[in-house]
Structure formats: structure tokens, C-alpha cells
N, C-alpha and C positions, 0 to 999 in steps of 0.2 A: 504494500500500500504506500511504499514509500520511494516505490525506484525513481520517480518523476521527480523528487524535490529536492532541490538543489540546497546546500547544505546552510546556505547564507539565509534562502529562504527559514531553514527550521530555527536559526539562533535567532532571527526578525520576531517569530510569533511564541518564543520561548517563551515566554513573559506575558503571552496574551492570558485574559483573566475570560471567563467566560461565568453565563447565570448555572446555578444547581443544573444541572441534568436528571429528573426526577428520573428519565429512563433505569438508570441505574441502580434508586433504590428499589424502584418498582420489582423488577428482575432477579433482587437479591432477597427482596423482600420473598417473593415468591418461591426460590433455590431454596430458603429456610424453611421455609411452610413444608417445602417435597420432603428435606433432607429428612426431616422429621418424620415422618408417614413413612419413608421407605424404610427407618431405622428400627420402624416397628413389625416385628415379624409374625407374618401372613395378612398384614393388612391388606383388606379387600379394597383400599384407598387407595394403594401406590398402582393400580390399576390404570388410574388416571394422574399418575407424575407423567416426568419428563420421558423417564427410562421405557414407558412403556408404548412410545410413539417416533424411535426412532434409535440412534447406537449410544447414545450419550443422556448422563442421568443429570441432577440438582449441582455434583458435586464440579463439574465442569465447567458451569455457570460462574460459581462463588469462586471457582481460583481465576479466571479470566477475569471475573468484575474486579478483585481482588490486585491484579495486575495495573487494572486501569486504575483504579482507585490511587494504588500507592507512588505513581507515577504522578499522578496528580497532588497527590500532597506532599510528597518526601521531594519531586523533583523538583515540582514548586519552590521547595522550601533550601536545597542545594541552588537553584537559581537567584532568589533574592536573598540570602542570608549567610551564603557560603558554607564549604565544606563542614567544616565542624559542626554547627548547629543543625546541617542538615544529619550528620552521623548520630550528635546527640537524638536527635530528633527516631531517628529510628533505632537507637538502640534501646531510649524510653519504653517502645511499641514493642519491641520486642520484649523488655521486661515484662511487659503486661501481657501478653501473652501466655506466655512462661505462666506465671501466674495464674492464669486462667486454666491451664491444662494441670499443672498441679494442683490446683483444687478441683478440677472433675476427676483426675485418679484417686485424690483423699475418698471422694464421694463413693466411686466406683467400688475403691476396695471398700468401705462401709454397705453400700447395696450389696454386693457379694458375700462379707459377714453375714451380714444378716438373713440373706439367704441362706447360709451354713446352717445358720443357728435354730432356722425354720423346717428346713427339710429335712439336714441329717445330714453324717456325712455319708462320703461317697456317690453324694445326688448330684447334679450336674449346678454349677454354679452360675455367677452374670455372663460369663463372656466361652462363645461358642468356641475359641481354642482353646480352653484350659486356663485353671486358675492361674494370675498372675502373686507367686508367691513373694519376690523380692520388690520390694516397694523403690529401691535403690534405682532399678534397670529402666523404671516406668519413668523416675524423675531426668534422667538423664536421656529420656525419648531411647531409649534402646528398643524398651519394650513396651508394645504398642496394641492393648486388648481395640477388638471389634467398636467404631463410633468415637474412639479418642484418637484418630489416624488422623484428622482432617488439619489440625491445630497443628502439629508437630511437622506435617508439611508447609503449611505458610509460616512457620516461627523460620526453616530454609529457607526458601523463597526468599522472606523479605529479609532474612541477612545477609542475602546475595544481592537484593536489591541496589546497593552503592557500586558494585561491579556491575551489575545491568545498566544502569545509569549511566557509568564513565561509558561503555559501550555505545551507548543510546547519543555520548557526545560527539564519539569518533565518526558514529554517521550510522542512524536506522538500519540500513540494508545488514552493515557489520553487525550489531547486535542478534540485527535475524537470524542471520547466514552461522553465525556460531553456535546461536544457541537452537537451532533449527537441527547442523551436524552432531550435536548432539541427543537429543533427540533421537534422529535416526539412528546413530551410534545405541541406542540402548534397546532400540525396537530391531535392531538386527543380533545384538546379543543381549536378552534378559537377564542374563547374572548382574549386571553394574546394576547395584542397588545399596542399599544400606539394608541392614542384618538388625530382621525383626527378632529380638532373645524368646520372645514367648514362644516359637514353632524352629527359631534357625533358618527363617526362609527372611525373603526380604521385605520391606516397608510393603504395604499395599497400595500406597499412590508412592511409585517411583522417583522420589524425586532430580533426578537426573531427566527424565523424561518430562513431567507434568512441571516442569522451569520455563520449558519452553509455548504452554500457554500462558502463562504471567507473564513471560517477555510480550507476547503476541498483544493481549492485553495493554500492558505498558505503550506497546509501542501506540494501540488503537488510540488510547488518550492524547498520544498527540498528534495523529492525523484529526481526532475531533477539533481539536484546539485550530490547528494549521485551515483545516476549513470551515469555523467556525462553530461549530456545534454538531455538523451532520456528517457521517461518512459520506463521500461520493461515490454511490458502488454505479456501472454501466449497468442501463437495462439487460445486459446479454445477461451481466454475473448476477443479477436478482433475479431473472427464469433460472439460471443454472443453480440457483439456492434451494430456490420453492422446488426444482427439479428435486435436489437432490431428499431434499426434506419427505417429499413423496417416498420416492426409494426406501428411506429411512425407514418409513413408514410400513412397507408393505411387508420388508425384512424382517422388520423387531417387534413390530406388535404383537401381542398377545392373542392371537383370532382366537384360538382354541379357546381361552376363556371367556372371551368374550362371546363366545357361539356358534365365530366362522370352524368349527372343527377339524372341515375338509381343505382349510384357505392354507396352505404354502407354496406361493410361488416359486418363492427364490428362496433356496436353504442355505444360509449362512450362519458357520456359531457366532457366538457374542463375543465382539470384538475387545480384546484383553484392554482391562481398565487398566491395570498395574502400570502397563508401559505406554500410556494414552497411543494405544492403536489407529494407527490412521483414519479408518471408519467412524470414531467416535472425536475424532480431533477435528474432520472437515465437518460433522454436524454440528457441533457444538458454533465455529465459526458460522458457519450458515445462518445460524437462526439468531448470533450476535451483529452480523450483516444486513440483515434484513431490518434488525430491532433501530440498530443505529444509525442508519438510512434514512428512518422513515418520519418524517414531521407528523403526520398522523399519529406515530407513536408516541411521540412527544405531545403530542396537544393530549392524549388520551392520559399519561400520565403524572398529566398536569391538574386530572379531577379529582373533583373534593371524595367523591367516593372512593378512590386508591387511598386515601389518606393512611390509612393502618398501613397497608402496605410499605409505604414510605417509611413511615415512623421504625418498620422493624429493618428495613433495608440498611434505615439511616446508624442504627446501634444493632448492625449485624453480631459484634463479638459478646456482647450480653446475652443477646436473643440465643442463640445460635447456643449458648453455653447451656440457657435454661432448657432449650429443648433437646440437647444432648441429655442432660438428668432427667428430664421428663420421659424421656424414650425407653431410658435405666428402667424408671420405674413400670413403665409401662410394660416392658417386658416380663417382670415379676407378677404382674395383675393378669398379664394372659399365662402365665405357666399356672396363675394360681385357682383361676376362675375359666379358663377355657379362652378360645381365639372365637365367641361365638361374632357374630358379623354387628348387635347391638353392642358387645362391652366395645370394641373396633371403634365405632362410629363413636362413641361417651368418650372412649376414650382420646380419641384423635381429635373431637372438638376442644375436649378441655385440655387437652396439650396447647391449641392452635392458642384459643382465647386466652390462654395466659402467658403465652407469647407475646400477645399483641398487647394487653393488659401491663408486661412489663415494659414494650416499647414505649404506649404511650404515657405511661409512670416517669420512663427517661427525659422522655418530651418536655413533659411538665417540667420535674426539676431543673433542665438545662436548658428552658427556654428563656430565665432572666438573664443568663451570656450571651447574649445574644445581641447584635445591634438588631434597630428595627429596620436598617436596611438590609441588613442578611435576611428579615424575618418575610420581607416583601418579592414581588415578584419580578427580577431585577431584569433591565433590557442588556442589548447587548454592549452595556457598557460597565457590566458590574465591577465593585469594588472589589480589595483583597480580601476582606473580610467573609463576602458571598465565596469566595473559592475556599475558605477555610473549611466553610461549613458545609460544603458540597465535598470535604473529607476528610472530615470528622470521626467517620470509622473506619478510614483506612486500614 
């Protein structure tokens, strides 16, 4: 997206400020709601996630927004403030992080006590590989139970983020092009991983491989920026999106459950998450293509009805945290009461609603930092302040 632009052009719009991009929370908003539903097992809900309409699930979403996000705040903030305060700046984020993941393994291991304590031993515990005995291995991200995987991948990511960056100065195409052969490098040989200690096998999002949607990502933030708010995609490559989006479709759907029983066109396995497989790396782009193309998109998630949505996009790492232990417990309540299709649905609502219950709780408390022009609907001339808060949960 970036072979056309000439390199004076990108240090020119460095600096450009542009208004929130609601697309972004909307999207992420949404990625939390699925990540949630899918984590719950045999929900009859994740039927209708992401995963069930194409190669690519929630989780591919939230590292690509993820990319764009941190691009926009961290390089931001290397742009006006210089190195240091921008390294400060993300190694803050990363402490907090950290923090965050260590306290859902506190949690984690206390849910699985107490499931000890409940069933008895030798019953099967919270996490589907085997009990996590050394609490040491989990704080040091070694060891990485089922649903605490997602955190310890972008806690990498964005401490690579200052290397992505200097890349991203030497010139876009460079950033691509390396972290791209990489990438391939790992989907031609899956052993380059990091070494998950609970099983001996490696991380489940790879991250050597899944680096290079957060570069992608990164870099999408500054084509938005460089054309002011919208991707430029050619009509050909928005048919060849919606094309491919179809395909996705007909490949990965669920027909058997859904009814079609006799429906497989085209037999293809599920294309491996671990090493973001090319089939699930061009969907994912597609349908961020399409989203961030589209002014329609944009006026759509500019309504007062998305509002929740925003709010939990905007305080992704809290949300995102609650419904990780929310999922804990939810799985405890269906080993303990049955997977019937009503506790599912009680369940998955009051997961959702105190989700959104705690975004807009965030809202509230941190809406008096706020200037009331960050709070307004800025034109294309916002200040630095509206860019602050447009990544705020970088």
C-alpha cells in the first residue's frame, strides 16, 4: 500500500493529526464480544462469530487493530516528543500489561483450585492441556494455559514495536518486505516459535509469524493518515475482496450445522492459526480493506446506537481482561450444570453486558480528562489532544 509514496511525501504527513476513527473501536469492540463467545466451549453463539464465515477468527482482528493503534500512539508520540519519551512511553504499556496477564494467571490458578477443591482430585481441571503446576513458568510467559495466549503475544509485538518503527523510518516497503520474509520464513518451517512449558510445543499464536500483521496494521495507520482518513483500495481490489470473502465463505462455514448437511464444495482443512496461514492472513486483510475504504463505514460508526461498542473498543485491555475471567468462569458453570443451549445464551448475555457495563463505568470515570474538544466531533482539523484519545488503549 505503500510502493507509490515517495518517502518525503511520508515524513510531510508524519505529523498529520487526524479526528477518532470510531471504525476502529467499533471493530475491536466487536473482536471482544466474538473473542468471548468463542472462548466459551460449545457455544451455540460462536456459530455466528467471525471464525464461522470465513479462515480467520476475532483474534486477527484485535492484533491488526492492535498494530494500527500502537502506530498511532507510540509513533505519534516518537514523532513529537522524541526517542526517549516515546521508549518511556511504551515500556509504561508494556508494564501494564505484564500486569494484567499476571493477574488473570493469579485468577486462573485460583479458578482451577477451586475446581480441585470441588470435584476431587484427578478430575480434569480449568485448562484443557493440563494443570499449570509452576506458577514461576506462567509469570515469565513460558507457560501459557488455553485464553491467557493473546496478552503475552502483544506484550512481543509491542516491545518490538521501536524496531518496527525505526523500520517504518527507513521507508514502509523495508518494514514490509522484512517482516513479511519473515513471516514466510516461519510458515515454510513451523518449528521457529517460542516453547510453550505446559505441553513442550510452541506459543499458539506464533509470534515470529503473527509480527507481521501488527507491522501490516502499523503500517495501514499511516496510509490512513497519508490519505487522510480512508484507505484508497481500486475498485478491481474491493471485487477481489468481497470475491475472496465469498470463497471464505463457502470453504469455512459451518453448513452441516447449520442444515446445509450435503453442502461441501470445496474441501479444504482449517488453515493453521499458529503460523497465521496465508488463507486466514488474506481474509483477515480483506475485510480490514473493505472496512477502511468505506465512508459508509465510517458514517455508520459514527451512530449513537454503536455507542457500547465504542466504549468497549475504546478500553479494549480492561474489557478484554474481564471477559477472559468471565469465560474462566463460564466454563466451570457448563462442566457444572450442563452446555444446555439456555444456560449458553444467560450465560453469554451476562458475560456480554458486563462487558459493556464495565466499558461504560471507564467512560464515566475518565470522561472529566478529557478536553471538551477531544469530547466533540472534530473536523479535519483536529487537535493533538483528539489523537490522544483516538489511542488511549493502544
Amino acid at each position: 500500500m505503500h510502493a507509490n509514496m515517495p518517502h518525503a511525501t511520508m515524513a510531510s504527513v508524519r505529523t498529520r493529526l487526524l479526528p477518532r476513527d470510531l471504525r476502529v473501536d467499533v471493530l475491536r469492540g466487536i473482536a471482544l464480544i466474538m473473542i468471548f463467545i468463542d472462548h466459551l466451549p460449545g457455544n451455540r453463539l460462536s456459530l455466528i462469530t467471525l471464525h464461522s464465515f470465513g479462515f480467520c477468527d476475532a483474534a486477527e482482528m484485535f492484533v491488526l487493530l492492535s498494530g494500527f493503534s500502537s502506530m498511532i500512539a507510540y509513533g505519534g508520540t516518537f514523532d513529537r516528543d522524541g526517542i526517549l519519551v516515546g521508549l518511556r512511553r511504551v515500556f509504561l504499556r508494556l508494564v501494564r500489561l505484564y500486569l494484567f496477564q499476571a493477574v488473570l494467571l493469579l485468577v486462573a490458578f485460583a479458578v482451577a483450585w477451586l475446581h480441585h477443591l470441588a470435584i476431587g482430585p484427578g478430575d480434569p481441571v480449568l485448562y484443557a492441556g493440563g494443570e499449570l503446576n509452576d506458577l514461576q513458568h506462567g509469570l515469565t510467559l513460558q507457560a501459557q494455559p488455553p485464553c491467557l495466549n493473546i496478552l503475552p503475544l502483544y506484550i512481543i509485538l509491542l516491545g518490538l514495536f521501536p524496531l518496527i518503527y525505526g523500520l517504518t523510518r527507513i521507508g514502509p516497503i523495508v518494514a514490509l518486505m522484512a517482516s513479511g520474509a519473515l513471516w514466510l520464513g516461519v510458515n515454510l518451517d513451523p518449528s521457529i516459535n517460542l516453547t510453550n512449558w505446559l505441553d513442550g510445543r510452541g506459543w499458539y499464536f506464533d509470534p515470529f509469524a503473527w509480527q507481521f500483521l501488527f507491522v501490516i496494521g502499523a503500517l495501514g495507520a499511516q496510509s490512513l493518515r497519508h490519505f487522510g482518513g480512508d484507505l484508497r483500495v481500486p475498485r478491481c481490489l474491493r471485487i477481489a475482496a468481497w470475491g475472496y470473502l465469498g470463497f471464505a465463505l463457502i470453504v469455512a462455514a459451518p453448513w452441516q450445522t447449520w442444515g446445509w448437511s450435503n453442502f461441501n464444495p470445496i474441501a479444504l482443512g482449517v488453515p493453521d492459526k499458529t503460523v497465521l496461514a496465508p488463507l486466514r492472513l488474506v481474509n483477515v486483510l480483506a475485510v480490514a480493506a473493505l472496512a477502511f475504504s468505506s465512508a459508509r463505514f465510517r458514517a455508520v460508526a459514527q451512530q449513537p446506537v454503536l455507542t457500547l461498542l465504542v466504549a468497549c473498543g475504546r478500553h479494549s485491555l480492561e474489557v478484554f481482561s474481564l471477559a477472559t475471567v468471565l469465560a474462566m468462569i463460564g466454563k466451570e458453570i457448563f462442566r457444572a450444570f450442563g452446555e444446555t443451549v439456555m444456560l449458553q445464551l444467560v450465560t453469554s448475555g451476562i458475560g456480554v453486558a458486563l462487558m459493556i457495563a464495565l466499558a461504560v463505568a471507564l467512560e464515566h470515570i475518565r470522561r472529566p480528562i478529557k478536553t471538551p474538544r477531544a469530547r466533540d466531533a472534530p473536523g479535519p482539523s483536529a487537535t493533538s489532544s483528539v489523537l490522544q484519545s483516538n489511542t488511549s488503549i493502544a
